[in-house]
Structure formats: structure tokens, C-alpha cells
C-alpha positions, 0 to 999 in steps of 0.5 A, a space after each residue: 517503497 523507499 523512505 524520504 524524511 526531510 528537516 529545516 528549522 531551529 532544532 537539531 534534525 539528527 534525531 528528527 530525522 531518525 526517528 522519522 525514519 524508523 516511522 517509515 520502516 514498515 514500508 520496507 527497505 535494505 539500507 538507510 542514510 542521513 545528511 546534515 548541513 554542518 558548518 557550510 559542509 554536508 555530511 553524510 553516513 550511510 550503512 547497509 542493512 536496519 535503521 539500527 546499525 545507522 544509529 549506532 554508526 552515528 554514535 560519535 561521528 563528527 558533525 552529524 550530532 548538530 545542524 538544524 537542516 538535514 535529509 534522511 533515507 531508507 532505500 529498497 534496492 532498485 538499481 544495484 544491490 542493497 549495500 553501503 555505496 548505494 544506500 542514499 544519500 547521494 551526492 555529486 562529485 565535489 560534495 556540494 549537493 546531496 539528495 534522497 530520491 523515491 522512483 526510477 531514472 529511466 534515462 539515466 544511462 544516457 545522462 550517466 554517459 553525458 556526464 562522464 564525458 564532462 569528468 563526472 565520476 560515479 562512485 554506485 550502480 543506482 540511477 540516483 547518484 546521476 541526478 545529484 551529479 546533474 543538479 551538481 553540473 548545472 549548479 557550479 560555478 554560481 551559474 545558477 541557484 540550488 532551485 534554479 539548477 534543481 530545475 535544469 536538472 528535472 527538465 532533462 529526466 525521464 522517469 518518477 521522482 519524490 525527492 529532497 534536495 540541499 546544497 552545502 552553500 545553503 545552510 537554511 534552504 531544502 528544495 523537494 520535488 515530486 512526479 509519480 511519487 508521494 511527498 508531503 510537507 510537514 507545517 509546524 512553527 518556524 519548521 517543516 518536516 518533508 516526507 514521503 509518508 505522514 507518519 514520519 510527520 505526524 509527531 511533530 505536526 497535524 498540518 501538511 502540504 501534499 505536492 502534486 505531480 511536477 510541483 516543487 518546493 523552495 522551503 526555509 525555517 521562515 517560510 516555504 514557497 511553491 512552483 510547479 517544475 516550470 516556475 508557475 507559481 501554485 498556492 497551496 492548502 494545508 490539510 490536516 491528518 485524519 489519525 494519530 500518533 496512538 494509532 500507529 503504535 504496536 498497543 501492546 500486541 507483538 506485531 502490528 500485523 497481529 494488531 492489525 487483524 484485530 482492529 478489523 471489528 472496530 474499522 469495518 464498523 467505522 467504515 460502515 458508519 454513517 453509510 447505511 441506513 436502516 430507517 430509509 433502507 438506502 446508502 449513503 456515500 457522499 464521496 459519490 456525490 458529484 458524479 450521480 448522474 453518472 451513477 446511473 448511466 453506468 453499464 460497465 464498471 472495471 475495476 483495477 488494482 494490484 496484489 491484494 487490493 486486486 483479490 478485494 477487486 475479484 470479490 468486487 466483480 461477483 458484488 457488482 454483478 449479483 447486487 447491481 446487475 452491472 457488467 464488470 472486469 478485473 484488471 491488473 493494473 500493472 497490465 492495463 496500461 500496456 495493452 490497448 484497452 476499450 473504454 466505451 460509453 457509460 464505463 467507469 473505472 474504480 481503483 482500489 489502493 489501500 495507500 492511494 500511491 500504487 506506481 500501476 494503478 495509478 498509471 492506469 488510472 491515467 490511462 483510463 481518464 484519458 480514454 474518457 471513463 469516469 473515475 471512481 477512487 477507492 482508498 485508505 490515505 486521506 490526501 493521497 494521489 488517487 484520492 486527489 485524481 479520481 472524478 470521485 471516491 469512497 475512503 475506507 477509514 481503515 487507519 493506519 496500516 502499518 504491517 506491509 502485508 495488508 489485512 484490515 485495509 483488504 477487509 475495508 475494501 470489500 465494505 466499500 465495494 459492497 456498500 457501493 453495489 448496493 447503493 447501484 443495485 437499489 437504483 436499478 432494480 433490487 426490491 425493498 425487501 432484499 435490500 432491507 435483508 442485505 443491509 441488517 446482514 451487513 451491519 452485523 459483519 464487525 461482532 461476526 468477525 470479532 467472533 471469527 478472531 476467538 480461534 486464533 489459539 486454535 489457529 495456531 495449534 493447527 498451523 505448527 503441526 504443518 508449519 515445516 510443509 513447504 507447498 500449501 493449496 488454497 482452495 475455494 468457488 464463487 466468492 470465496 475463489 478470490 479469498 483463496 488467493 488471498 490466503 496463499 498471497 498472505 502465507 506467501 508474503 509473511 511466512 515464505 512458504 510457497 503456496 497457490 490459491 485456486 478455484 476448487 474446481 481447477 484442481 483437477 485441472 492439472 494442480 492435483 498432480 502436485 497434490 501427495 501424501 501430507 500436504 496441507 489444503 485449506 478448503 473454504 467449505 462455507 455454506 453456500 450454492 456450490 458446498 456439495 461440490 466443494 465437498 466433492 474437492 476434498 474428496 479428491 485430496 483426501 483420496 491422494 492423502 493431503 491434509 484437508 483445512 476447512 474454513 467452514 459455517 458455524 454449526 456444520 458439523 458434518 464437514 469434520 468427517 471429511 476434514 482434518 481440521 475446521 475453523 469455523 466462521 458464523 453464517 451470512 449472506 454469500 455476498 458477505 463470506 468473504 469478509 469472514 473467511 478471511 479473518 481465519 486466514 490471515 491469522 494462519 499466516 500470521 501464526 506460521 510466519 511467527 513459527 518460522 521466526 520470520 520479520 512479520 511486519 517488514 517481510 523481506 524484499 517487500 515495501 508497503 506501497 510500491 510507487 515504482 513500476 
């Protein structure tokens, strides 16, 4: 959420920054703005609206061509609306300090009123523009250095923050800081690029620095030192970034979505690499490692997440209880840590986040340590918070996900999970055998789904028939219930048609009043415990005349006398569906949020990695 890119060194950081910028569009926003230290002056254009029309504004103007030490933003409205005046960055009264902030103020009314009474005059509604003003409060005068007035500043603020500061009187000095949320340093030779997300980075350098919760840094073109907020000195360690430049281009597809969809065969055989074994018949998960003896005194497990890492945590409940016989819970993470939540004895916590950042879960998480469970870290961001917080944890070598609606990460999840309930479930009490049958199974996941994306052709014939309907039903049982809503979320987020994802059987249960002549119903009708009930479902809305979708098993024909349409997907275990008929999904919401001409890969109002409550 937001966007921040940082520059000092000996280059001209004008076209860094932008550049930098437009390497965080994915991760949303309604308005941008950059700073450059020019001449001992800071000067700062903002615009509403894309990264473009900042570009063309900087056409001309004077004093933001040269300068090697500058700030950039792309902000995602919170307080106040997305225009000009609030677009960051933000400065204090006299122009001295500037500043982009990711997070919330949560007191900033009440600083905002402190410094009204000593004449401060606000020129937006957001709650950053009262933190450049504080830092401008205690650092006039020469009273105190630009660090040392930083300091002042974030000891008087409630909230989260990543953010970047300069001063007009420090030609070759940026201070960042960072609590609750991402920033990473960028080390390259006499430069360091700050950002909130490694791919504004990546161009430039391989090597970074991620700051911790309440860690600031002092940074120069000749060196950078480290602190925590309350000046204890932190040495840090310079990690390197696990992808490339490459790997976050279009490759030639039209959107990053569509190439997203498409990656999944290789990523979830990557994601499977290494951890199965067909020789031992065991799986080997060495992010596991430390926390073995742990593993096996587990006797519940909650899961937490939020939007679709949650609908991968809902597959996880059914994975975790077929395959380990281990208790589990599903819980929104935004909700956890509001509530008085029982964490007893041999409870273990598993978060799930592709960016490893989410705001909630990682809240919960906290929340959850703190009651004494141990942690489990499910992610796709090497580095990130959740990855460094847990006790323990699977990556899902998903790569870079740009598309904010997220696809091959969901399907990396539903790997990892199934990989780790395996793993339990052979230690407690599955045979030989069965584990053998899963693990052969499993390992032909990636060509099943590269056979599933050969109807996206067929995918998008169908969804123009129904593309101008403007309510949908996803419907489906066991563990295709959370694949439902999967599919609703993703029409949902891409496309803006509204639509529900349900267990089938509740649709009786009040939802078939909704249910009228022409409205499209997507069953997944795969073969399984529960087919002839499904079968029983589209009954009901073929008898109030909807329009019935089925995701069905390759070679059921019979289900075409029921349905109007079928997308087929090939057969394995039920413990396995979920990871194919999910390929179908995504691609009809991909195909109708391009019918409709909508911004596929930077849906509106929506941001990739939400870092803020």
C-alpha cells in the first residue's frame, strides 16, 4: 500500500526516482510526487492521478532535472481524498523539511492541534503533513540535527510508519525510518536507493538492508549507519534479493495478471522442488526445521490471513484436518487481535501472506506470540516481516507478483499447505501407501494445470456472453467451498461485477431468492464425496432459469445435460482440486475484467500489500 523510493548518491535521482516509482505501480495508488534537493532549496511537484501525468508536469520544471539526493511517493488515499494538496511529499511550514510516509498517524489530531497553537498552518487533510511539521518544530532553529529532531518527532507518534526524510540544509543526508511498515535499503557503490518494496530497487542493486520495526537510518552517498529510534546502535546484514529484473516484466503477455496465470505450472513445480521425495516417500521442509520437536506436540493449529491468502487458509482447515488429523481454525486476522483469543498448550499459529507485510496478520501474529503459541510463516517475500518474526516457515518461490489480484501466489499457498500437512500427517499416523498415492499425485499438479490453461480461448467465448450481468453465484462443497469464493473475490476485484461465492448447499438457505431468469452460476461440479448433491444444486437454478457454469472432471460428460457451459479440469485426489479449479477461475475473471476495459493489473481503490489497518 503507498509507495516510497528514496535516492542519494552521485547520480542525478530525478529519473531514479521515477522510474522507481513506476516499478511500485502495482502495488496501487491515486496520486504521486517527488522531491529534489536542489541548490540547498527542496523542491517538490505533485499531481493527482497516474505516474504519467507527474512525468509530463516534470517536463520543464526548474530545479527537479538536477540533484542527486531526492524522495518520491505514490500514495493510496487514507486521510483526505486523492488530489493534489495531499499527494505526498509533504513538507513543513517554512519548506525546510520534506517527507513520504506509508501508514497511519493515529494521533495526529491531537499533534495537529499542538502545533496550531505554536502557528503551524496546514495546507491538506492527511496525517502526514502533521509529522513533516513536527520534525520541522523540533528541528528549527539548529536546535537540534535533522536525526536528532527525526527522533523528537517519532517519540511523540502513535501509529505505523515506513518513511523517508531530507532537510533542505543537508544537501547529501536521507534519514528513513520504519514501524509496521516495509522499507529496505538499496546498497550500491557510492548510492543507496530507499524503498518500500524491492522492486524499485532491484535495477540498480541485488543487495539491501531490511529495517526492523523501530530501527532508523542515518544514509549518505559515503555510508549509512543504523539505530534503533532510541539511538542504540544495530549492525545490520546485507541480504540479497532471490529475482530479477526479468522476472518482473509484462514477457510479452498483455497484462501481468494474464502472465501471472500462466507462470503457475513452473512456480508450483518450483515451489515443489526439493520438498518431495519419491525415494523416502517423506517431505522435506527445512524452514520447519527449528521448531521439530514442536511439530509433533501440535494439537491445534490456527491459521490467519486476510482476503485471499484467507480463502488459501479455508483449503488449509479441510488439508489439515483430512491429512494430519490435527484441529484447526480459520481466522480473519483483521479480527483476531480484537477479540480475546484462546491460545492453549500445543497451539501453533500459521500466517499466511503472499508479501509477508499484511498490516493484520501481521498484528495477529504478535498478538498470537505473545500468548505464547509457536509460529509458523507462510510467505512469498524473502526478507520480509513475517518471514523475520515467525519462530519458523515455508517460502513459496512463488516470484514476483506484481497483478495486485494475486493468482499463482493463492496457488503457492495451497503447495505449501498441502506440502506441511503431509509432512504431519505421515508422522502421526498415515500409512506408507497413502502417502506414496498423495505424493505421486501432487507431483503431477504443474502439467494438470498447464492442461487446465489450454481453455482460456474457450474461457473467454463464454464470459462475453455474460459479461454485461451484473450479479454472479460461485458455488461449491468440501473443498471446493473456499475455491468459490475465491472465484467471486477475484470477478469481484478485477472486473467490478458483483458477485457471492457460497457453500452450494446454502443457497437454499436464503441466496436462491436472488436467483432469476439469466444470471450466470458457476458450480465447481468435480468429481467427488459430494458430486450427486452438487448435482442436486444446479437443479434448483436451472429450475428458476439461471444460467448454470460448471467446473467439472475431465471426461464427465454427463454434466452437460445439466449445465450451460463446462470447463473441464483433469482428475486427482479432492485434496488436490483446489489448485485446478482455480485455474478456470482466474482466467473468467481476467477475460471479463478485460471485456469490460478495466485496469487489470492496478484494479481501482485496491493496493497489493495492505500495510495499514
Amino acid at each position: 500500500m503507498c509507495g516510497i523510493v528514496g535516492y542519494v548518491g552521485k547520480k542525478q535521482a530525478c529519473g531514479i526516482l521515477i522510474e522507481g516509482l513506476k516499478r511500485l505501480e502495482y502495488r496501487g495508488y491515486d496520486s504521486a510526487g517527488i522531491c529534489i534537493h536542489h541548490e540547498g532549496q527542496l523542491r517538490v511537484l505533485k499531481r493527482s492521478g497516474r505516474i504519467s501525468v507527474l512525468e509530463e508536469a516534470l517536463e520543464g520544471a526548474e530545479g527537479l532535472d538536477t540533484g542527486t539526493l531526492g524522495i518520491a511517493h505514490t500514495r493510496w488515499a487514507t486521510h483526505g481524498e486523492p488530489n493534489e494538496l495531499n499527494a505526498h511529499p509533504h513538507i513543513d511550514c517554512e519548506g525546510r523539511i520534506a517527507l513520504v510516509h506509508n501508514g497511519i498517524i493515529e494521533n495526529y489530531a491531537t499533534l495537529k492541534q499542538f502545533l496550531t497553537d505554536k502557528g503551524h498552518t496546514f495546507r491538506s487533510q492527511t496525517d502526514t503533513e502533521v509529522l513533516a511539521h513536527l520534525i520541522g518544530e523540533f528541528y528549527k532553529d539548529g536546535a537540534r540535527s535533522l536525526e536528532e529532531a527525526v527522533r523528537a518527532a517519532l517519540g511523540e507518534v502513535t501509529g505505523t510508519y515506513g518513511l523517508a526524510v531530507v532537510a533542505g540544509g543537508e544537501p547529501d543526508k536521507l534519514i528513513c525510518a520504519r514501524k509496521g511498515s516495509p522499507l529496505i535499503i538499496g546498497v550500491g557503490k557510492d548510492e543507496y536507493v530507499i524503498a518500500s518494496d524491492a522492486s524499485a530497487v532491484i535495477e540498480h542493486t541485488d543487495n539491501v538492508i531490511y529495517l526492523n520495526d523501530n530501527e532508523m537510518a542515518v544514509v549518505t552517498s559515503d555510508g549509512m549507519r543504523t539505530t534503533t529510534i532510541d539511538n542504540v546502535p544495530v549492525t545490520k546484514e546485507i541480504q540479497q534479493i532471490e529475482w530479477s529484473l526479468e522476472e518482473i516484466a509484462k514477457g510479452g503477455y498483455d497484462h501481468y495478471m494474464l502472465k501471472e496465470i500462466f507462470e503457475q505450472p513452473e512456480v508450483v513445480r518450483t515451489s515443489l522442488s526439493g520438498r518431495i521425495n519419491l525415494r523416502d516417500l517423506s517431505v522435506q521442509l527445512g524452514g520447519l526445521g527449528s521448531i521439530d520437536r514442536e511439530l509433533i506436540k501440535i494439537r491445534k493449529l490456527v491459521l490467519m490471513a486476510c482476503g485471499t491468502a484467507w480463502h488459501a487458509g479455508l483449503v488449509g482447515e479441510y488439508l489439515f484436518e483430512d491429512l494430519a488429523r490435527i484441529a484447526t481454525e480459520v481466522e480473519y486476522a483483521s479480527e483476531f487481535r480484537y477479540r480475546n483469543p484462546i491460545i492453549e498448550e500445543g497451539t501453533a499459529v500459521i500466517a499466511i501472506s503472499q508479501s509477508g507485510e499484511t498490516a493484520d496478520t501481521l498484528a495477529a501474529l504478535r498478538e498470537a506470540k505473545e500468548k505464547g503459541a509457536v509460529t509458523i510463516g507462510i510467505v512469498n517475500v524473502v526478507g520480509s516481516t513475517i518471514a523475520r518474526e515467525t519462530d519458523a516457515g515455508v517460502y513459496l518461490h512463488a516470484g514476483p507478483e506484481i497483478g495486485v489480484a494475486s493468482t499463482k501466489a493463492f496457488t503457492c499457498q495451497l503447495v505449501v499447505e498441502t506440502l506441511i500437512a503431509l509432512m504431519l500427517g505421515r508422522r502421526r499416523f498415515m500409512s506408507q501407501g497413502a502417502m506414496e498415492k498423495y505424493l505421486r499425485a501432487l507431483s503431477e499438479i504443474p502439467d494438470k494445470i498447464a492442461v487446465a490453461l489450454e481453455q482460456s480461448d474457450a474461457i473467454k467465448d463464454l464470459v462475453n456472453e455474460y459479461v454485461d450481468r451484473d450479479n454472479w453465484l460461485f458455488l461449491g462443497r468440501g473443498y471446493n467451498y473456499p475455491i468459490a469464493l475465491e472465484g467471486a473475490l477475484k470477478l469481484k476485484e478485477i472486473s467490478y461485477i458483483h458477485a457471492e461465492g457460497l457453500p452450494a448447499a446454502e443457497m437454499k438457505h436464503g441466496p436462491i431468492a436472488l436467483i432469476h431468469e439469466g444470471m450466470p452460476v458457476v458450480f465447481i461440479a468435480t468429481r467427488c464425496t459430494t458430486y450427486e448433491k452438487i448435482l442436486g444444486n444446479i437443479e434448483e437454478v436451472r429450475a428458476r432459469k439461471g444460467r448454470v457454469i460448471a467446473v467439472a472432471t475431465e471426461g464427465n460428460e454427463d454434466i452437460r445435460r445439466y449445465c450451460d457451459h463446462v470447463i473441464y479440469v483433469p482428475n486427482c485426489p479432492a485434496q488436490f482440486q483446489p489448485m485446478l479449479t482455480v485455474i478456470p477461475l482466474q482466467l473468467l475473471a481476467y477475460h471479463a475484467a478485460v471485456a469490460r476495459g478495466c485496469n487489470v493489473d492496478k484494479p481501482r481503490n485496491l493496493a497489493k500489500s495492505v500495510t495499514v489497518e
